[in-house]
N, C-alpha and C positions, 0 to 999 in steps of 0.2 A: 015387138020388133024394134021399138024405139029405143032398149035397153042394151041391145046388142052392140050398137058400134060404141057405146060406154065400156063394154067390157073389155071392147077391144082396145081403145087406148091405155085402160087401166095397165091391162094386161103387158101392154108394150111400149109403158111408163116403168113399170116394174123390170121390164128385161135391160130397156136401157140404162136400170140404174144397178142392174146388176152387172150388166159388161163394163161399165164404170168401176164400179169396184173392184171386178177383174182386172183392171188396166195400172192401177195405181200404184200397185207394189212392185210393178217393171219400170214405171216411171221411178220410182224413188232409187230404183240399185242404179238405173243409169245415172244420176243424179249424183249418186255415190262415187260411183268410178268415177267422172269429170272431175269431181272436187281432189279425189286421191292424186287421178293422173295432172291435175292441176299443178297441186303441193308439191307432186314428183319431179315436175317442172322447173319448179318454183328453185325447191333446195339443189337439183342440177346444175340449173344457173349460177346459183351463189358459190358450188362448190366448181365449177367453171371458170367465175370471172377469180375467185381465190386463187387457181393453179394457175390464171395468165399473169397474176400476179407475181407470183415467185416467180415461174419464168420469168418475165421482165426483169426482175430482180436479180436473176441468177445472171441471164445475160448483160445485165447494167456491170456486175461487179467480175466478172468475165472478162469484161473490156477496159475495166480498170485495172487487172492484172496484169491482160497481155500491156495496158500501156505504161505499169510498170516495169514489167520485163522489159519491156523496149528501152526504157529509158538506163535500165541499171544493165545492160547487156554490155559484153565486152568486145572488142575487136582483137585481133592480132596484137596488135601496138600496146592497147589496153593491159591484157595480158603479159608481154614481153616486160611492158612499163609497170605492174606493180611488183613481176617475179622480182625487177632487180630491187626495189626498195624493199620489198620484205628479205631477200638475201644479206643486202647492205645491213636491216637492224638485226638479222640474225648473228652476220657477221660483229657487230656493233656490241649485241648483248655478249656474244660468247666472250669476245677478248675481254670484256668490264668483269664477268665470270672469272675468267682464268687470272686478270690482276688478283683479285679479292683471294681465289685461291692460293695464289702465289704470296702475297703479302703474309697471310694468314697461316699458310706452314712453312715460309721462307726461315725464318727465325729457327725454328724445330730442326730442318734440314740443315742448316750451316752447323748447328750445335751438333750435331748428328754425326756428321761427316769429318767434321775436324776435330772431334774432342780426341782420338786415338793417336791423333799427330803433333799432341800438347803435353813437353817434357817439364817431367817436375825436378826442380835442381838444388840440391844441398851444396853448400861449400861450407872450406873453413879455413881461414887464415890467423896467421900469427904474425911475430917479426924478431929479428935478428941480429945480432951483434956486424953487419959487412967485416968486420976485421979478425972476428972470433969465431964465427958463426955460432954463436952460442945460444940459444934461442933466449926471448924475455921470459920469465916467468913470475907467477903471484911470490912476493914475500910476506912468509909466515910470521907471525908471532910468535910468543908462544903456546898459543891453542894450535886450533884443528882448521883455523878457517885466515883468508887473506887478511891482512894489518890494513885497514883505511885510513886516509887524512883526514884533520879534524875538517876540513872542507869536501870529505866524503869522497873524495878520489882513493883510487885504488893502489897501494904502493907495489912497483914491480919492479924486478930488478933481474940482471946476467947471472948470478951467481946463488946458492943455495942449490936444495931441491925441491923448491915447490911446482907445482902444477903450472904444466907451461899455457902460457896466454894462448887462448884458442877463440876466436871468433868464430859463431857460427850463423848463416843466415840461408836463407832459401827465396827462389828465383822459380820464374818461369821462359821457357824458351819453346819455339815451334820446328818442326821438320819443313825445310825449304828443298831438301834433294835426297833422291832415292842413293845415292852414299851416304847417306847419313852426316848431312851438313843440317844446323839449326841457327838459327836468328835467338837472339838477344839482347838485352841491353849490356851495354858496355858498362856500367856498375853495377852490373850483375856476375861479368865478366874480371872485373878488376872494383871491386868493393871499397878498397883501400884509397882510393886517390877522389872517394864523397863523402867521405865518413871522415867529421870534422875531430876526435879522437885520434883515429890513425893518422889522419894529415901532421898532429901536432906528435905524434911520435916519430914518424919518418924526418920529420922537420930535426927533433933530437939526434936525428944519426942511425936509427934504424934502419933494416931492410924490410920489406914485404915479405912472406914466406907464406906462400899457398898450401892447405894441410889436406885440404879434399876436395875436389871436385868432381862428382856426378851427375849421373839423372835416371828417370823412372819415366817409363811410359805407361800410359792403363791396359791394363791387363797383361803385362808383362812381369812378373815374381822378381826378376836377377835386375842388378843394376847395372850400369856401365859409365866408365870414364870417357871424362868430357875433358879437349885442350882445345885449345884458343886457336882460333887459325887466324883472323884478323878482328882489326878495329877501325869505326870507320877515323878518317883522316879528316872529316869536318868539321870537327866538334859534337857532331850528332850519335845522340846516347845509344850508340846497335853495336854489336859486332856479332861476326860469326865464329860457331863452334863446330866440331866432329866429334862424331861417337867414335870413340878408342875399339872398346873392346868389353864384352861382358865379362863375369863374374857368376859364381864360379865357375871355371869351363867344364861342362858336361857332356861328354862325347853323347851319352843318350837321350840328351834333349833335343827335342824341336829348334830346328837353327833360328837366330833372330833373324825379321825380316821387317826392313824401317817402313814403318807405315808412308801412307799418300802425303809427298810434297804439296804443302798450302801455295798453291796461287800468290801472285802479288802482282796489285792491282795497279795497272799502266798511268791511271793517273787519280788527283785526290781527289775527296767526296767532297761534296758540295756541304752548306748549311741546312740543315734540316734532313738529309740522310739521316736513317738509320743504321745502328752499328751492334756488334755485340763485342764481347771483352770477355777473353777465356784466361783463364790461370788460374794457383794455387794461392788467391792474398790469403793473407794470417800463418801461410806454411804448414807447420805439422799441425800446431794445436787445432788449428782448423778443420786439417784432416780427423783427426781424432774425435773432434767433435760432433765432426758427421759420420763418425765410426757406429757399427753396433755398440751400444753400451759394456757387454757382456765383453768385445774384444777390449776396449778400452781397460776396463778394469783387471781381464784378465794380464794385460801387457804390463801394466803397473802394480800386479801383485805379487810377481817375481822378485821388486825392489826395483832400486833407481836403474834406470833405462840409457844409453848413452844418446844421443843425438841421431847418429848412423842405426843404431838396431832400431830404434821410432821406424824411420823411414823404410827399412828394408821389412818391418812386421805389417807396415801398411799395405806396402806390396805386395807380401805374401797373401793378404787377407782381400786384395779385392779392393781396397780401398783408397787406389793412386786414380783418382778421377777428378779433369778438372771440374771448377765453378762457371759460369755462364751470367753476365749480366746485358740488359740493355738501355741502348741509348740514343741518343740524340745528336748529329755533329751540332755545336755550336757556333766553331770560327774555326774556321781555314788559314792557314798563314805561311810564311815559306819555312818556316823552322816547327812547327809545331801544329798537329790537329787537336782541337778542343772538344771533349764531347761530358755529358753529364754520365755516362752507366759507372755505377758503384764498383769500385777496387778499393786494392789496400796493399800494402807489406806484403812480399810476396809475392804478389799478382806481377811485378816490375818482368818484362820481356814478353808479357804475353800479347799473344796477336790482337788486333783491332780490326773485326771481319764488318765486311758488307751483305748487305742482304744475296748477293751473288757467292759467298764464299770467298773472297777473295780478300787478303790482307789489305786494310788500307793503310793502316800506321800497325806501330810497335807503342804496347803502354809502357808509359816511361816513370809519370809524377803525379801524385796527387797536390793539388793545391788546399793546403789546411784551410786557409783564409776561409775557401769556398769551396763546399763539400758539394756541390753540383757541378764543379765542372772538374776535368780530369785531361792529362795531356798526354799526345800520341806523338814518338815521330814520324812521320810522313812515310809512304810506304817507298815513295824515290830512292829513300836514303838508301834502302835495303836493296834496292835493284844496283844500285851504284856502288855499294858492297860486293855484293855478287859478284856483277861485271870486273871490278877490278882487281880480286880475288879468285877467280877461277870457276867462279859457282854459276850454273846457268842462269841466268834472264832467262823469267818464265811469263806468258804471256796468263791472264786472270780465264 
């Protein structure tokens, strides 16, 4: 009997440690989930207090926009007040634009526009017995060619028959009016009263005798005579001409029709102006030289050539176009414009344009001494020509 309540605790020593053991594997998964739902907590948090962070940050740099925008924001006035300075540099940039552009094909344009209204002019002169009228001529030897003195002058004389004295020289002159009036120099006009030669024959008793006077315009074939209408009364080296009449007349040509009257310029150019200078210096050879080869040679393969057919084969060929230099005014004076652009022989009557187109002087002289500077006369003279002659005053 004394065995039995031993069995009994054994018994229910053993069950208690079996519902113990039953227990333990519920404790450990709760145990489990705590720690998970912990961890889940845990990294919530961190991914929590990260996102208040950007926000704060998003809103910090939010506020520092709007308080940009605040500060850079414009009012009415604002606005009104920068249109007109950006208008002003626009205005500002374009006209500095349109100089550059104008400077830069000013030159191209004056050449452009006047080269059509720039006469190329042959003449020829001799002289005469006033009491005989018997013209001078070379005396012969007896060869083929004129008798020289042993001081290398040429002997001429009233009487025989040798080849009469003939000067020939070449000129430039412009279209001043749609009649057909042109500017010139007035030793281009009367060659005979500069040319220290002719001086000392006239001075002998001779007379002057004009043998031709023309002109050619570019791209015109025929030529026409040129007379004298006046000279100025100053001393200053201009006078004016009119176109006579062309040559030959051809009822089936295209009538002539005088190119655009050049401008002349109200008053002179200052120092430092730019200028251009049109005409024919050098005259034919010149011409010739800026000929096709092939025409040159052709012209010259026929045998010698007179003076007059050179000129009228240039014309026909396309080849009556003036030269174009530029320059610089130097000096201003009451008698004389100074400028450096390159002339020569020939070039004498041609215009002296401004960057406007507009004559300012007539080229007159080179100065040998000094091949940079070159002399114009003054563009007054030719208005005061005009005027007291007949021919309009033309505003530039």
């Amino acid at each position: 009997m004394i065995d039995e309540p031993e069995d009994d605790f054994t018994s229910s020593l053993i069950r208690f440690r079996l519902r113990r053991r039953r227990v333990r594997p519920e404790i450990t998964t709760v145990m489990v989930i705590l720690s998970l739902a912990t961890a889940v907590l845990w990294i919530s948090n961190i991914r929590f207090e990260r996102m208040l962070e950007r926000e704060q940050a998003r809103v910090e740099g939010l506020a520092e926009l709007i308080e940009e925008a605040d500060r850079a924001s414009f009012t009415r006035e604002d606005f009104a007040r920068a249109r007109g300075d950006l208008e002003f540099v626009l205005a500002d940039t374009a006209e500095r634009v349109r100089s550059l552009e104008a400077a830069a094909g000013a030159r191209e344009r004056v050449i452009a526009e006047a080269a059509a209204s720039i006469v190329f002019i042959q003449g020829s002169y001799g002289f005469v017995n006033p009491d005989t009228d018997r013209p001078l001529r070379y005396f012969y030897g007896q060869g083929d060619r004129p008798l020289r003195m042993p001081d290398g002058m040429t002997m001429v004389t009233t009487g025989g028959n040798g080849p009469i004295v003939n000067i020939f020289y070449t000129g430039t002159g412009f279209i001043v009016d749609q009649q057909g009036l042109l500017i010139t120099n007035r030793h281009v006009a009367y060659p005979w009263e500069f040319e220290a030669n002719a001086q000392f024959t006239l001075k002998a008793g001779f007379r002057a005798d004009r043998r031709g006077f023309i002109g050619f315009l570019p791209g015109v074939e025929e030529h026409f005579d040129l007379e004298i209408v006046a000279a100025s009364d100053s001393g200053a080296d201009v006078a004016l001409l009119r176109i006579v009449r062309l040559y030959p007349p051809d009822l089936d040509a295209a009538p002539f029709v005088v190119p655009a009257a050049l401008a002349i310029a109200a008053a002179d150019p200052d120092p430092g102006d730019e200028v251009v200078v049109m005409g024919y210096p050098a005259g034919v050879e010149a011409l010739l030289a800026r000929s096709d080869q092939r025409f040159a040679e052709g012209l010259l393969a026929r045998g010698p050539v007179t003076f007059w057919e050179v000129g009228q084969a240039l014309a026909i060929g396309g080849y009556i176009q003036p030269l174009s230099t530029q320059g610089i005014v130097g000096q201003v004076t009451n008698s004389m414009i100074v400028y450096d652009a390159d002339t020569g022989s020939g070039g004498s009557g041609g215009p002296v344009l401004g960057l406007d187109g507009a004559v300012v002087a007539v080229n007159t002289a080179i100065l040998e001494q000094f091949s940079g500077s070159n002399l114009g006369v003054p563009a007054r003279e030719v208005r005061a020509l005009l005027a007291a002659f007949g021919g309009r005053e033309q505003s530039p």
